[in-house]
C-alpha positions in Angstrom: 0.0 0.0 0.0 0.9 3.7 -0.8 -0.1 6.6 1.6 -0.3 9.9 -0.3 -1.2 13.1 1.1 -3.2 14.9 -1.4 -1.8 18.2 -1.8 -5.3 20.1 -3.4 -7.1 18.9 0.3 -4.4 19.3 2.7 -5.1 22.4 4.7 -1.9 22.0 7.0 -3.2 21.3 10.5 -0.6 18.4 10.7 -2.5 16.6 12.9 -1.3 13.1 10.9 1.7 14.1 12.4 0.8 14.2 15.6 -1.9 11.2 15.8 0.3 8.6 13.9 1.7 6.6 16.5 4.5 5.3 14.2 6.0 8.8 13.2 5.1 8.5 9.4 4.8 12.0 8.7 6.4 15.0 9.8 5.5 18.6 9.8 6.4 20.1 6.2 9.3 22.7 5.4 8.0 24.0 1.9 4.9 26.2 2.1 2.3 24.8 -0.6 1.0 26.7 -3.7 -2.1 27.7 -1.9 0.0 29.0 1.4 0.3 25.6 3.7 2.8 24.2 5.4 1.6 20.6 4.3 3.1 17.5 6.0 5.6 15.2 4.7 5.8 11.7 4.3 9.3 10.3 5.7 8.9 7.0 6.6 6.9 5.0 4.9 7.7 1.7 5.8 6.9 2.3 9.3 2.8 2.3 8.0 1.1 -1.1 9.2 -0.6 -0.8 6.2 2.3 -0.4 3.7 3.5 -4.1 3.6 -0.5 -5.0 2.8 -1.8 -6.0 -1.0 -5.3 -4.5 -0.5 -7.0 -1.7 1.4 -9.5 -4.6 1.9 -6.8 -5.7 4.8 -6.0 -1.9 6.2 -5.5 -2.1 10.0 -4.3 1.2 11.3 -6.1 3.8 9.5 -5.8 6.5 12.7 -4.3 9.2 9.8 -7.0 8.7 7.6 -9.8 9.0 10.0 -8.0 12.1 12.1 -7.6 14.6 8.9 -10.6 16.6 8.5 -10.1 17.3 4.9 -10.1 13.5 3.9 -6.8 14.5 2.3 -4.7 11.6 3.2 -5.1 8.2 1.4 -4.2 4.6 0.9 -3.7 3.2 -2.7 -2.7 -0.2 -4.1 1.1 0.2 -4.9 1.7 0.2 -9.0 2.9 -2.9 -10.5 6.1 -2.6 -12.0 6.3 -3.6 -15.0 
């Protein structure tokens, strides 16, 4: 699985960064095209959800349900080809 933080929602409260229990994100540096400081993902790997196939098996979730502009997201990794 992929977690993205969708840059056209993200407000910048950063509160993924502070409800993630496995320090996946951290508070951003750049200031966004529409004036946020967005977070940052830095380690993905840490994600109980990033070793999964399918979002039918997602177990954590805490970042996705915390961010009040639904801006963060799980996606099946691309198939390389």
């Amino acid at each position: 699985m992929q977690i993205r933080v969708n840059s056209e929602y993200c407000k910048g409260c950063n509160l993924c960064t502070i409800v993630c229990p496995r320090k996946v994100f951290e508070k951003g540096e750049m200031t966004s095209e529409r004036g946020y400081i967005q977070p940052t993902i830095v380690n993905p790997e840490r994600c109980p959800n990033f070793s999964r196939k399918s979002k039918d098996k997602a177990v954590c979730e805490i970042c996705l349900l915390t961010c009040p502009d639904q801006a963060i997201t799980l996606s099946e990794k691309e198939v390389e080809a």
